[in-house]
N, C-alpha and C positions, 0 to 999 in steps of 0.2 A: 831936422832928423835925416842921417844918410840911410841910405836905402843899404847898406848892409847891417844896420841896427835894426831899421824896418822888418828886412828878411827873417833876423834872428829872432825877433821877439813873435811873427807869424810863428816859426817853428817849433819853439815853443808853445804857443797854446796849439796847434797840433796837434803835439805828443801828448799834449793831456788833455785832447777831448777829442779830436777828427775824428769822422767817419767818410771813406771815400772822396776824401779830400779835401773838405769843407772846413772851416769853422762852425761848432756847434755849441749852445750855452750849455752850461753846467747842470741844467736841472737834473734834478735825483731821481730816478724812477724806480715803482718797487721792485724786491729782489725778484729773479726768475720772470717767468712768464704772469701774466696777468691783463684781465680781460676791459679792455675801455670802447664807449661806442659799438658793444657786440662785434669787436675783435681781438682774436688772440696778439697779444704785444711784447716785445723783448725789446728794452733798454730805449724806449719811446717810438719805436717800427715795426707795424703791423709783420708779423712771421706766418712765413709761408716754407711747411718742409713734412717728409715723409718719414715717419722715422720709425724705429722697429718693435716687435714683442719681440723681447728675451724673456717669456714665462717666469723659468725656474731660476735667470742669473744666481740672484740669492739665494731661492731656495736650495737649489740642489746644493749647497756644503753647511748649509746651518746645522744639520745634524752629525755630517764627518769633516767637516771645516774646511770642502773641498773649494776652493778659491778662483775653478778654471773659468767661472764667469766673468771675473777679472778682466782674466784673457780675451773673452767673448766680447766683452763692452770697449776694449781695445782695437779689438779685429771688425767692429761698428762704427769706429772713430775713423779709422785707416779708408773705408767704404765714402766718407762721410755723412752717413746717417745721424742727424743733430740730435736725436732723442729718444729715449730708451722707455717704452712701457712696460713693469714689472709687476711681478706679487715679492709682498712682505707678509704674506697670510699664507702657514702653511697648511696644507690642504686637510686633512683630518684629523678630529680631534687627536689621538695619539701621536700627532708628528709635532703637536706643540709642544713635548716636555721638552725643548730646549730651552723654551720660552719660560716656562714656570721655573724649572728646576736652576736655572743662571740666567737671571735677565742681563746682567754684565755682563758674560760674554755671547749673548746673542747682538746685544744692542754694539757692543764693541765689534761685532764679525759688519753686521750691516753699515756702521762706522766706513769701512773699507771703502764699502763699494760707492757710497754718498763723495767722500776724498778724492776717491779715483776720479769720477763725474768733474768734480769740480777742476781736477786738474787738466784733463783731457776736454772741458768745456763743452760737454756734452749735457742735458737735461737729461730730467729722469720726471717720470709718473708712476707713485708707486700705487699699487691698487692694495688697500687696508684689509678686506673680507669678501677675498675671491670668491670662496664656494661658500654664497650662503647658509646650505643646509648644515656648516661646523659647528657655528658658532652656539644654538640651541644646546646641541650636544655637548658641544665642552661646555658650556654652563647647566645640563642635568634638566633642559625643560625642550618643551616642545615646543615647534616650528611656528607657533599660534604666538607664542611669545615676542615676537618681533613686532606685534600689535599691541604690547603693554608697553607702557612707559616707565613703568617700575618693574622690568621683569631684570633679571640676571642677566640676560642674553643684551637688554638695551646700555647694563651699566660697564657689561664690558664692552660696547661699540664704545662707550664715551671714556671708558679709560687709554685702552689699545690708540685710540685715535687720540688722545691728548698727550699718552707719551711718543707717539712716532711726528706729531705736528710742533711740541715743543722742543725735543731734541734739533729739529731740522728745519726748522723756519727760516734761519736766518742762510741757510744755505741756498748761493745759487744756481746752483745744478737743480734746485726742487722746481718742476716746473709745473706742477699739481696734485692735486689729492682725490685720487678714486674712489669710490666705496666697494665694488663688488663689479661683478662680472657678469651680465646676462641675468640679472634678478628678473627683470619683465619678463622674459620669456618661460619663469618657471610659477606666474603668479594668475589666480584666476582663470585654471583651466576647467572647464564645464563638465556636467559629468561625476564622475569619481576626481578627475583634477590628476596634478602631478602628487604623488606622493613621494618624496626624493630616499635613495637608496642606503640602507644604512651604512654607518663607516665604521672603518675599523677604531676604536674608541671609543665610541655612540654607548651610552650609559643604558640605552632598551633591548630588551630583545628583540622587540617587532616594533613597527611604523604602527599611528594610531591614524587610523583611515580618517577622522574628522579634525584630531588638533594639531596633524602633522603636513595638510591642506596649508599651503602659500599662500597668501593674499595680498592684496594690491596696501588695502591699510596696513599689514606690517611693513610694507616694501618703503612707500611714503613714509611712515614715523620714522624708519629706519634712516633715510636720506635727511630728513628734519634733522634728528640729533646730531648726526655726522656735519651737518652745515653747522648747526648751531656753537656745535662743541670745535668746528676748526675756528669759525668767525672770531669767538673770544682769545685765539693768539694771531691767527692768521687774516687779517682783512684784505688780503690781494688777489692770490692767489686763484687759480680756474680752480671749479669743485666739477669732478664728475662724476654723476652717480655707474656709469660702467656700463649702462643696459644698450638692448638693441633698440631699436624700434619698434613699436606695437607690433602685435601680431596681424596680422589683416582683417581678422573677426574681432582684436578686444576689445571693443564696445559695447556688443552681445553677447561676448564671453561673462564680461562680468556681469551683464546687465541679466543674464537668462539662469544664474547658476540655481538647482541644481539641474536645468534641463541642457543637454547638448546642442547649441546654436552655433555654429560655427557659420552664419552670414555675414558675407564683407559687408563692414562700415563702410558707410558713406564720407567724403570727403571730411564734414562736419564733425560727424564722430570720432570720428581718426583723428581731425584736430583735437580733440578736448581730451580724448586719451594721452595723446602726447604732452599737451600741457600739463596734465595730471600728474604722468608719469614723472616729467621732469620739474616738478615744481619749486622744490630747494635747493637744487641747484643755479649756476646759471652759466650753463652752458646743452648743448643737445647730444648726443651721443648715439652712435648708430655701427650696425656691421657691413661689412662689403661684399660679402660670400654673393647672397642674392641670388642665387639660381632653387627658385621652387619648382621647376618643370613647366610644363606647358598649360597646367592649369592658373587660369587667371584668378581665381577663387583667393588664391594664396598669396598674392602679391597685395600689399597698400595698395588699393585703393583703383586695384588691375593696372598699374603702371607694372609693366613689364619688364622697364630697361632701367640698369640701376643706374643711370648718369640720368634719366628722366626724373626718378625719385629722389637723387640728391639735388635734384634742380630745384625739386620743392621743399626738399625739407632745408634746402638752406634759405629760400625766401622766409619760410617759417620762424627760421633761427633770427633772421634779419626781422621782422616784423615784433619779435619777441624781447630781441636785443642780446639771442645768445648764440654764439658761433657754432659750430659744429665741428665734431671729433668723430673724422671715423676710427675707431678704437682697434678692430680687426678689420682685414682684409685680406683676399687672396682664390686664386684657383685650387680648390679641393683635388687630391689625387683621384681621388674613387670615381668623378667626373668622367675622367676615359672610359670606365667602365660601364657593362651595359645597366643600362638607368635603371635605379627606383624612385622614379620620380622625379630623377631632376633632368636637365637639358647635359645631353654626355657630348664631348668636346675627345674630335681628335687627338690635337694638340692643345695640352693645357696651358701652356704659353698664349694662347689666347686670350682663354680666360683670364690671366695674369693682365694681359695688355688692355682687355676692356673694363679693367676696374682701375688701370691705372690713368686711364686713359677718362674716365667719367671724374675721376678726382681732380685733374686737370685742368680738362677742360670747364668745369664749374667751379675753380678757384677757390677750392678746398682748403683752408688753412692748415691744417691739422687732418694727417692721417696716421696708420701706423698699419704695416704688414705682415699678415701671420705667418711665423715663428722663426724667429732665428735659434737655431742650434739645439731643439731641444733633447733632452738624452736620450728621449724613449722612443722620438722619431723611428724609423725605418730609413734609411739612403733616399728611394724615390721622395719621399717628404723632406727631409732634412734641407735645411738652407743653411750653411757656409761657405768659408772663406776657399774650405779645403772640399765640399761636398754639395755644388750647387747645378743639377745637372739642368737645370732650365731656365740658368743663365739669371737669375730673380734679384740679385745685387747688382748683376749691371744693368736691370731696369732701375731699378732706386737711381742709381748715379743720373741717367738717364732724365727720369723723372723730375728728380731734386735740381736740376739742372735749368729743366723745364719752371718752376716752380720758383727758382731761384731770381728770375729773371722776373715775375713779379715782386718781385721787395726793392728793383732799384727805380 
């Protein structure tokens, strides 16, 4: 055999398999992202990258067919931000009749943006039922009903969720499936509790003080369905239920209701809430904000520094077998401002830098930073291409850079 035959035929299986230079076997891996050994994976290598919320990409034109999100998931590719976390849940009952009244051309608008993904080689997470308190309403029952398994409110989690996971399975821009946003933090509050705000749409007049109360069993059944009903098309794929982290008291929250206990859990309890919390899924999820002020009442477990607290919640993740996703992150503007109650920060570019910087350096596979572009922002909030005055996309570059250099 001459060694220019030799050459040609290395180059060839190159072209159709190499990664960084190598020869690699041919094995198949599944589409998108997917979790093995309690790590996040792409195309058989553990993924390491920061990627961004674009809230409304989709929402904002599903009811005037405005497309500039398009542009936005563009202007995120140009950045190199690998991955985009969304809603496909429009916020209040009344913004869904695009949904009811032409499911064709809703399902054909979000079509787009799925195409675009794929072609620009970007992921996507879309989150199915961002603001819990909707879905009750557009189904005519109350908030209690997310604890029936026969209610209306659970058959449209397992419809919604069966046509948005079978249309898009086989896609690999889909790099998971959300349920909601911040469900823990609205469930098993002591007391009178959260009772959540009515919406424009909401079928009641008034909030019903005892069956419009949130609780943890509907929270859980709600996640059980959502796993169960992707599992029967989907078996790869990350499931996230969306939430934060327990609150620092719910373990006494739930355990004292109706009296007001708002006493930190102890290490122990904080674990089993967690586990609790994320049970159907498998993966851990959590926020990056993390500035409760100077009182330690209010942090996990009085960890104060939140690169301390992701130190544990990812040993947690690891002992469990489930990686962690910080879902939201970022410096709040109001920070500069004189406090109520949180730790105020000259420069919020600090703050920016110390969550980027606990992401990091605890080898965080998966984060995502809040908010790119969204309409209703103000300028000081707003993060683009054309409107970024604290500089927060050339930290990603930055970051992702940092971050990058774990995966070789």
């Amino acid at each position: 055999m001459n060694d220019n035959f030799l050459y040609a035929v290395l180059m060839i299986i190159c072209l159709n398999g190499c990664n960084d230079g190598s020869i690699v076997d041919s094995k198949e891996y599944p589409v998108g992202m997917y979790v093995e050994n309690g790590r996040f994976m792409v195309e058989g290598k553990e993924f390491y990258g920061i990627g961004a919320n674009y809230f409304d990409m989709f929402l904002r034109g599903v009811s005037i067919d405005d497309d500039s999100g398009l542009t936005g998931m563009w202007e995120l590719k140009k950045v190199g931000v690998p991955f985009i976390r969304f809603s496909v849940s429009p916020y209040t009952p009344d913004s869904w009749k695009p949904y009811f009244d032409n499911k064709e051309a809703y399902f054909a608008f979000l079509d787009r943006f799925i195409g675009q993904a794929e072609r620009l080689n970007i992921g996507l997470i879309p989150c199915l039922f961002w603001h819990t308190p909707t879905f009750p309403d557009l189904n005519g029952e109350h908030q209690d009903q997310y604890a029936n398994p026969d209610s209306k409110t659970i058959a449209f989690i397992k419809t919604y969720t069966r046509e948005i996971v079978e249309r898009y399975k086989d896609s690999p821009a889909i790099w998971g499936w959300e349920f909601s946003n911040e469900f823990s933090l609205q469930i098993d509050i002591p007391g009178e509790g959260y009772i959540p705000a009515l919406l424009p749409g909401s079928p009641f007049p008034e909030r019903d003080k005892i069956r419009d109360k949130l609780s943890q069993e509907g929270m859980i059944l709600s996640f059980k369905i959502f796993t169960e009903t992707i599992r029967e098309i989907d078996k790869t794929r990350p499931i996230f239920s969306g939430n934060d982290s327990p609150r620092a008291s719910a373990y006494h929250n739930t355990n004292s209701n109706p009296y007001d206990d708002w006493t930190p859990d102890n290490e122990d309890q904080y674990r089993y809430m967690l586990e609790r919390y994320e049970s159907n899924v498998n993966t851990l999820t959590t926020r990056g904000y993390y500035n409760y002020g100077t009182n330690k009442r209010n942090y996990p477990m009085g960890l104060t520094d939140f690169s301390d607290f992701l130190k544990w919640l990812k040993t947690e993740g690891e002992r469990l077998g489930k990686p962690v996703f910080v879902g939201e992150f970022g410096g709040l503007p109001q920070w500069t401002e004189e406090s109520n109650g949180w730790i105020r920060y000259v420069d919020i570019r600090v703050a920016w830098r110390e969550r980027f910087d606990a992401v990091v350096d605890n080898r965080i596979q998966l984060s995502a930073f809040w908010n790119y572009d969204y309409l209703y922002s103000d300028n000081k909030e707003k993060i683009s291409l054309t409107n970024d005055p604290n500089g927060i996309l050339d930290m990603v570059i930055e970051y992702n850079n940092k971050l990058g250099r774990l995966m070789r």
